[in-house]
N, C-alpha and C positions, 0 to 999 in steps of 0.2 A: 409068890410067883415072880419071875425077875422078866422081866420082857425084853432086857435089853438082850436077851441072847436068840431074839431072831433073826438079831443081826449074822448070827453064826450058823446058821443054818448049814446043815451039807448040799452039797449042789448034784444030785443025782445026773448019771451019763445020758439016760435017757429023753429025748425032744418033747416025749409024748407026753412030760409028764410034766414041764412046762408051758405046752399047749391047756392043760386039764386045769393048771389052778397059780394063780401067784398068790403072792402075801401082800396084802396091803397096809404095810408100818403103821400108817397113822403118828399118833404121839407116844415116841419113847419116853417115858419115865417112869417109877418108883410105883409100884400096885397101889398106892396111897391116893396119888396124884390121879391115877387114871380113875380110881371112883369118881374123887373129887370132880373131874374133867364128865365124866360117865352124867352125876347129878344134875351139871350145869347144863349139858346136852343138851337131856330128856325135859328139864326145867325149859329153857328154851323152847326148845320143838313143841312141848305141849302149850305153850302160850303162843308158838304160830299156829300152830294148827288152829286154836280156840277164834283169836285174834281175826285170823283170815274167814274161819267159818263162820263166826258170826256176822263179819261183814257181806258176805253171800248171802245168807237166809235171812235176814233184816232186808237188805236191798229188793229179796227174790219176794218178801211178804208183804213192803210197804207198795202198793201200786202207784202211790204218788212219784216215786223215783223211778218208774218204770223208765226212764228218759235215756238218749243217747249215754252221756258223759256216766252215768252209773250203771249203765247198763258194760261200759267198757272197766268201768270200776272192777263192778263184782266178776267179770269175767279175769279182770288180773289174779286176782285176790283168788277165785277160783284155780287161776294156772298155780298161784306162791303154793298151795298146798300140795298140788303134787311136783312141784319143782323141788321145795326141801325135803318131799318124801323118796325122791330119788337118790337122794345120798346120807341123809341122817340115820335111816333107821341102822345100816348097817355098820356106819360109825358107831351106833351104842352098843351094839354087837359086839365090834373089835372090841371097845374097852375091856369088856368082859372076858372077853378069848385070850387065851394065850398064844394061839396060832395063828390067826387074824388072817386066813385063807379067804380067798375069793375066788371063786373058780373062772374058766377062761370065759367061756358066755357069761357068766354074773358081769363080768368085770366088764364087757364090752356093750353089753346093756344098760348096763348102769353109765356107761360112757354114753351113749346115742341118747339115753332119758336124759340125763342131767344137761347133756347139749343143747337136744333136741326143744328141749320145754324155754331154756333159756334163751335160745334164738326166737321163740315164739313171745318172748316177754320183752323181747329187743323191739319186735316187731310189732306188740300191742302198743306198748310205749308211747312208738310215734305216731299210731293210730289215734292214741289218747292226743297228746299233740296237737295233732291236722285240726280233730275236733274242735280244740279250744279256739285255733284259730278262726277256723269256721264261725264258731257262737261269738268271738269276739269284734274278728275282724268284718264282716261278712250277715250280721244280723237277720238282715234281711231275705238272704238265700236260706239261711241256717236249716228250717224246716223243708223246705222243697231237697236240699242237697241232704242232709245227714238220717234218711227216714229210718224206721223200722227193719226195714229190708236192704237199706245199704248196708244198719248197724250188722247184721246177722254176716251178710257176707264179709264184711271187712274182718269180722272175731275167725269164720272161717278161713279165709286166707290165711288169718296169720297164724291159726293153729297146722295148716296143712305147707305152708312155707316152712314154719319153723322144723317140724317131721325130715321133710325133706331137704332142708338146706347142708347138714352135716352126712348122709346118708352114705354118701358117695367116699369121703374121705377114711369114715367108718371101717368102711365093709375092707377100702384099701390097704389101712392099717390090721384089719381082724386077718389080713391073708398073709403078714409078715411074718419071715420064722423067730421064734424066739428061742433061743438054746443058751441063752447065757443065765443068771443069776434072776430069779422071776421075784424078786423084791422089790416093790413099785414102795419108792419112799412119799408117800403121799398120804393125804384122807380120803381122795377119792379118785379111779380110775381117770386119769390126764392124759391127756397127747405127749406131752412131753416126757414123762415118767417113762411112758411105752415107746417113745423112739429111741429112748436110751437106753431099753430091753433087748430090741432086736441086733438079731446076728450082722446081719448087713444096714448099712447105712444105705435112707430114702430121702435123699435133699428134693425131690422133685413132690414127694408125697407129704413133705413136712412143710416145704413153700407151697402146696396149694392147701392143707390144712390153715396154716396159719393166714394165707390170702381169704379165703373163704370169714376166717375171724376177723379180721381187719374191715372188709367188707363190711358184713352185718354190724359190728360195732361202730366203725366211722361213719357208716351210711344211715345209718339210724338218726347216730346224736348228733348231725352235722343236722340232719332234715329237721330235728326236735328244734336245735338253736338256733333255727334259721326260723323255722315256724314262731316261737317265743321271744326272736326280738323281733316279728312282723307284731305280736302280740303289744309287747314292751309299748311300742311306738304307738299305738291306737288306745293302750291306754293312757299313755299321758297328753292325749289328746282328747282326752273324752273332760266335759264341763263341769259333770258330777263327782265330787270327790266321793260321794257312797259309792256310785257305780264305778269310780276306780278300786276302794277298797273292795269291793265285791269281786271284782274279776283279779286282780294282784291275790287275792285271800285263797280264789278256786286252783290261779296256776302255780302257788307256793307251792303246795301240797305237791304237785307232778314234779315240779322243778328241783323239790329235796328229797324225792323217792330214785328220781334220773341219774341228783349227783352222786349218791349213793352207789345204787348199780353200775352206773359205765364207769366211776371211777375206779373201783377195783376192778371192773372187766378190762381194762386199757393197758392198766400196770402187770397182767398176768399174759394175755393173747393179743398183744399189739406187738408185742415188742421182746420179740423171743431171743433175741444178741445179749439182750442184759444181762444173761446167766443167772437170773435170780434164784439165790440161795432156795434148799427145801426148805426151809424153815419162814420163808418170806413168800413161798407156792403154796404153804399149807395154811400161814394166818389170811391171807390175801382171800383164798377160795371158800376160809369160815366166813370173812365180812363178809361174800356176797351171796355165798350156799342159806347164810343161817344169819346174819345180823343184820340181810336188809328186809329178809322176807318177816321180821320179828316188828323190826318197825313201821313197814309201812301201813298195819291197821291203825297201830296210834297216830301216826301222821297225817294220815285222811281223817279219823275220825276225829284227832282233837283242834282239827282247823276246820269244818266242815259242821254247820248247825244242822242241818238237814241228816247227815248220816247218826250224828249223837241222836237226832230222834229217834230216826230209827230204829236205831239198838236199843233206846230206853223204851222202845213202845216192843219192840220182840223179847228183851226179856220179861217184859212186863206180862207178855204174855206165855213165858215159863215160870210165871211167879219165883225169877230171881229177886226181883225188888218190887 
């Protein structure tokens, strides 16, 4: 099978039939490579999936953790599973397809999911964040401010924020005509791909897509960094060198799941002049689709003694070990 000749596709006259479906490239190479690519995927994806479920059901089984900060935990970890299931599965698809078709709703669903879930993880982030602040700086309110029923509404918000933050830019781009060449060089349906699809040029729909990203990215990790150096300072102001390692130990964990995330989110939708090559749109969107959602169970779990319980006392009770 030779993939590269999607490249060469015919371009049929009719609109409709660019409306009905594009191609989404993915990785050109050799039928060898794309197993190869195909294995490591699925390898992946099934150690997120595992990774992140296990961290849900440990947290949802141990009552002791029933607490704000895990309780914001397992609803991340909850969001990573269907955040990478919005665009992996049908990556291991292509590998396997020769045609690597997606149809026009597939592709703009898959657009608003993959968004939609991410702005909601942008948004949990610095919910996690506030939190720490709260526990760290703030002790004494901690319990009055962060109950039960604030935790529940804040997880709502930011799942019904995140829904509808991209909703609008969506539906603007899903009403473009498309009549040129419907080969989205990508892994996964992008904004940028699909303004480079359409017949006419939208500067006005593409600077409020990209304002809307800039937004939720800067406004996020500005409010995180600002919340973790209030943090910063009150740690090294605290008498107890445990209780400094103790709180430094809870916000490493937040602090190298954040770097991970916004850093590839900044280099891809902050900053759309830089012409970034396909090939630097497609590793950039694996880091953050699939290699941050892969580590951040290990990172919580292997800095965190309480969560390691966890899991050794849930699989203890699937007589894993």
């Amino acid at each position: 099978m030779q993939v590269t000749n999607i490249m060469n596709v015919s371009e049929p006259d009719s609109n409709f039939l660019f409306k009905r479906e594009f191609i989404l490239l993915g990785f050109v190479c050799e039928w060898k490579i794309q197993i190869l690519l195909f294995s490591l995927f699925t390898t992946t994806y099934a150690l997120t999936m595992t990774g992140n479920g296990a961290i849900v059901c440990a947290l949802w089984c141990d009552q002791r953790l029933h607490t704000p900060m895990y309780m914001f935990l397992g609803n991340f970890s909850f969001l990573e599973i269907w955040y990478v299931s919005s665009t992996v599965p049908k990556m291991l698809v292509n590998f396997l397809s020769e045609k690597k078709t997606i149809s026009f709703v597939g592709c703009f669903l898959q657009f608003y999911f993959f968004f939609s879930l991410g702005t909601s993880e942008c948004l949990l982030l610095t919910v996690m964040a506030f939190d720490r602040y709260l526990a760290i700086c703030r002790p004494l309110h901690y319990p009055n401010i962060m109950t039960g029923h604030i935790c529940i509404k804040l997880v709502i918000i930011c799942w019904v924020c995140g829904f509808l933050w991209f909703l609008i830019p969506i539906v603007l781009i899903s009403q473009m005509p498309f009549c040129g060449p419907n080969i989205i060089d990508h892994v996964v349906c992008d904004p940028g791909p699909l303004f480079a699809l359409a017949c006419t040029s939208a500067p006005k729909v593409q600077l409020f897509c990209y304002t809307l990203s800039s937004l939720v990215i800067f406004g996020n990790f500005l409010f995180i960094l600002g919340s973790y150096t209030r943090v910063l300072l009150a740690v090294l102001c605290m008498p107890s060198v445990t209780g400094r390692h103790k709180a430094l130990s809870t916000c490493g964990s937040h602090l190298a799941v954040v770097s991970l995330f916004y850093g590839s989110l900044m280099v891809m939708y902050v900053s759309p002049g830089l012409g970034h090559s396909a090939g630097m749109q497609k590793v950039a969107t694996l880091f953050y689709a699939m290699v941050t959602p892969l580590f951040n169970p290990l990172i919580y779990s292997l800095r965190n003694k309480e969560i390691k319980a966890a899991l050794q006392k849930f699989m203890e009770r699937l007589n894993i070990i």
